[in-house]
Structures are given as C-alpha cells and as structure tokens.
C-alpha positions in Angstrom: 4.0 19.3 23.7 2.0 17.6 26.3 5.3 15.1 27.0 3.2 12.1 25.1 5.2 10.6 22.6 4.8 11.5 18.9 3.9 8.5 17.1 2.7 7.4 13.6 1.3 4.5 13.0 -0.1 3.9 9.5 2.5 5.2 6.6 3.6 3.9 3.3 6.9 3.9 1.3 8.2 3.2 -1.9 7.5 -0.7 -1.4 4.2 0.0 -2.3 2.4 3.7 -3.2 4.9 6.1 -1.2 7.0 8.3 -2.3 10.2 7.6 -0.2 12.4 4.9 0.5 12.0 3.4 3.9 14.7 4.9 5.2 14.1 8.0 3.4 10.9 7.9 5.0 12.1 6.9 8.4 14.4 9.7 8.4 11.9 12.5 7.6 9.9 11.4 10.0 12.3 11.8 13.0 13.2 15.1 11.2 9.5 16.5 12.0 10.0 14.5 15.5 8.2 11.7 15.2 9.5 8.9 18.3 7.5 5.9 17.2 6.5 5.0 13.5 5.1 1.9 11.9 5.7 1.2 8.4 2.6 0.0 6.6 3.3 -0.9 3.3 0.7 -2.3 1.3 0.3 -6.1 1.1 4.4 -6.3 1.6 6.7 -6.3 4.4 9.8 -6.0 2.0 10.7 -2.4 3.0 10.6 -3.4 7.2 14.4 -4.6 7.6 15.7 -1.3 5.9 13.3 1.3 7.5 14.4 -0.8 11.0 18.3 -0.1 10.6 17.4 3.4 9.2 15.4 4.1 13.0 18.7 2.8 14.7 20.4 5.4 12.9 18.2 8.1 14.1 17.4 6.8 17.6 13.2 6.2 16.6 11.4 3.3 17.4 10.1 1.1 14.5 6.7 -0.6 14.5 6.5 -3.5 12.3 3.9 -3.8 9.7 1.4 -4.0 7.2 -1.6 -3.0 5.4 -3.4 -6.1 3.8 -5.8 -5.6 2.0 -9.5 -7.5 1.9 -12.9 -7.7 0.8 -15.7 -8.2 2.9 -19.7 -7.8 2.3 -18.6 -7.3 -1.9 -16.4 -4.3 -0.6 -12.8 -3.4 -0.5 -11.6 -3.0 2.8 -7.8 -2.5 4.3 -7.1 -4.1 7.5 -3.8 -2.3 9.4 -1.5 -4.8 11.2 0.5 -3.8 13.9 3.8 -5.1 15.9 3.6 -8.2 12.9 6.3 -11.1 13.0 7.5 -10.4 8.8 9.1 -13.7 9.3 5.4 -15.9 10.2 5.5 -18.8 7.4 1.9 -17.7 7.2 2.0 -13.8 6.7 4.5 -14.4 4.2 2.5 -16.9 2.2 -1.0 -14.6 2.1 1.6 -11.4 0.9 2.9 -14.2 -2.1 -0.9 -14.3 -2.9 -1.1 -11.0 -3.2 1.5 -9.8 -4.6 0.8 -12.1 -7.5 -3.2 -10.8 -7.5 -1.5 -7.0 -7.7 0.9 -8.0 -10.9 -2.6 -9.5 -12.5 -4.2 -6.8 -11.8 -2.4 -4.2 -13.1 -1.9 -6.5 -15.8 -5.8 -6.2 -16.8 -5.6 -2.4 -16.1 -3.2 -2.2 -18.4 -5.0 -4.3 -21.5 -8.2 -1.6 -20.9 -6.3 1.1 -21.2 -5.1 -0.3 -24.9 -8.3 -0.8 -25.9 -9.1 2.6 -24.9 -6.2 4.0 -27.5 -3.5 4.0 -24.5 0.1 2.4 -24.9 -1.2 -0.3 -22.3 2.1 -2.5 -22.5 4.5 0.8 -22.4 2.5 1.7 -19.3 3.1 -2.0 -18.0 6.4 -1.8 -18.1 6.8 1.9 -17.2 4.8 0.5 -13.4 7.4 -2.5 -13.1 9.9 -0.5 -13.6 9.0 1.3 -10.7 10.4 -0.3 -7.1 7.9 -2.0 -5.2 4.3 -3.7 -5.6 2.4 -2.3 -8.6 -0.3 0.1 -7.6 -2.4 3.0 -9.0 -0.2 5.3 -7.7 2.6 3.8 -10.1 0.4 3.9 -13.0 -0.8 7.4 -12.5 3.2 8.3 -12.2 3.9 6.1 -15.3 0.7 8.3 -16.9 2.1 11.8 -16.1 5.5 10.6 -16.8 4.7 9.8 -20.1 2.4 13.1 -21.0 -0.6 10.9 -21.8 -2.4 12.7 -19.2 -1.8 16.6 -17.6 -0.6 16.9 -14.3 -2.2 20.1 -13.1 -3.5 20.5 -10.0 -1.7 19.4 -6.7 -3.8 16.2 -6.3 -3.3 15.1 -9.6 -1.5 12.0 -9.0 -4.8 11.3 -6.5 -7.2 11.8 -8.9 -5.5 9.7 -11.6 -4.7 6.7 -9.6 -8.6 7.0 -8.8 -9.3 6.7 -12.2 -6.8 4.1 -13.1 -8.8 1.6 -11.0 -12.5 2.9 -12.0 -14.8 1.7 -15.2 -14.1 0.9 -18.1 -10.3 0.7 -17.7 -10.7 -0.1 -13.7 -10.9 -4.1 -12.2 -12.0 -4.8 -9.0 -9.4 -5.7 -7.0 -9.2 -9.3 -6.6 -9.0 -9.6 -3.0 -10.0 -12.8 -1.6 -8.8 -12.5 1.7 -12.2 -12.3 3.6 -13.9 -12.4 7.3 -11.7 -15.1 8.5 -8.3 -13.5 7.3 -8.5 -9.8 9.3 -7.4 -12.0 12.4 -3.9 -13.0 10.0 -1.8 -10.1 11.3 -2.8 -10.8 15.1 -1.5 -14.6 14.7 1.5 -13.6 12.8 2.1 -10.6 15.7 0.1 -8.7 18.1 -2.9 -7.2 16.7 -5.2 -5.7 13.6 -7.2 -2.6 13.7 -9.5 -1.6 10.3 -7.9 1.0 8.3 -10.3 1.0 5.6 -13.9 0.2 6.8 -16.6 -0.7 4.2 -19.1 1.9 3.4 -21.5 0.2 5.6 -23.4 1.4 9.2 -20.9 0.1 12.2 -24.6 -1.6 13.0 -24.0 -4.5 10.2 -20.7 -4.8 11.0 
C-alpha cells in the first residue's frame, strides 16, 4: 500500500456481459478493497441506481457510467464514459438506439445459427431470458447451457462469445455512433477516454 486509493474504473455487471448483479458486484469489489469503482455497463446505465445504494451500504464511492460503443474508420471501437449524468435526455436517447441495434442484432445472430443446423429461436429466447442487454456473452451462456457446444477449458465462455459474433453466423455490429458521438458522454457528464481503440497507428488517429 502506497496510501493511494484503490480504484476501478472500467467493470461490467449483469446489465450487460458480467457476471454479477450491480450490487453483487459492488460488494465484491469492496471485499478485495476496492474505495472507488465505476460501473461501465455496456451501452446501458440501467444497473447505476442499484450498484449506487449497494456502495452506500459498504462505504465505496460510485463512479457513474458507461461503455458505448462505436465505429469509427469501418472499426468497432468502445468509448468509456466517466462521472456521466444517466438522467441527460440525450444519453438516454443514444442508449434507446442501441439497445434496440443490440436486440437486432442478436436477432440476425440467432437466424445464422439456424441455418447452420442450430435451434436459432431456442437460443433467442434462452439470451432474453437472461437479465440485461443481449450480448455474446449471453449467447455463449445460452450455448453451454444448452450442450450444443463443450465448455472445456477455463476461457470457454471467451472463446464462444468470440465466435458467436464472427463469419458466417457473426454480424457486424451495427454501430452508428461515429466521430462526432465519442464527445456524448462528456456533454451528458464529465469526460470520455477510449476503451477500445481501433487497430489502427495512434498516427492516423
């Protein structure tokens, strides 16, 4: 301990591809002594107001946020927003968008797979089913879950949600949020740092 504060500031829960609740989440992370966390869910604030009560309870300090995600130069990028207003009109309306380009998605996923011999609309239901936005990660669960594909190594789950979202059965995630919309999370709040960069020299940035 160097008497710094122990913070995490990018981490996901159940709202979108963690594992835990947000106060589940909230509460291991003051376990392992953790003083300030942000809560980045994917493209969703949903799980803020319950992972904000559940840091009252255990006396850690809750950042507000998000992760939204973007395309930019023809490549997927993730752009992590930090001390956010989840009320802004404007956030709220972008996270609409996208929750509906998610469910569409998945949707699309979900036909390939069918054609590819899987139960495609067993699957679908098997990811709404599952709390929060749809995301590989709930497919690759509904997948193991449903024995159409071995879980046998510890990154299984990884490696499947990979594939969920690669050719033939993959889509390219319709993300239309582009150059203009990184700055969205520093209007609706404070500011918006690049999670995810494009595969690209910081040169051509």
């Amino acid at each position: 301990m160097n008497g710094g504060l122990n913070i995490d500031l990018h981490t996901h829960s159940n709202c979108s591809d963690g594992a835990l609740t947000p106060a589940e989440l909230v509460a291991r992370a003051a376990a392992a002594g953790v003083e300030v966390l942000a809560l980045t869910d994917h493209d969703t604030v949903a799980g803020l107001t319950e992972a904000d009560h559940s840091a009252g309870v255990h006396g850690l300090r809750l950042v507000p946020g998000v992760e939204i995600s973007a395309s930019w130069r023809a490549q997927a990028i993730h752009v992590l927003g930090l001390w956010i207003d989840p009320a802004s009109a404007e956030l709220r309306s972008v996270l609409e968008m996208q929750a509906e380009r998610r469910r569409a998605r998945m949707r699309e996923i979900c036909a390939r797979l069918e054609k590819l011999g899987l139960p495609g609309p067993l699957l679908l239901a098997a990811v709404e089913a599952q709390p929060g936005l749809p995301t590989r990660a709930h497919l690759a669960n509904a997948m193991v879950a449903g024995g159409h594909v071995p879980m046998s190594r510890p990154n299984g789950l990884g490696s499947m949600a990979w594939w969920a979202g690669s050719a033939p059965q993959g889509v390219w995630p319709p993300w239309r949020i582009r150059r203009a919309m990184p700055c969205l999370p520093g209007r609706a709040g404070k500011w918006s740092p690049i999670s995810r960069p494009p595969a690209a020299p910081r040169s051509k940035w």
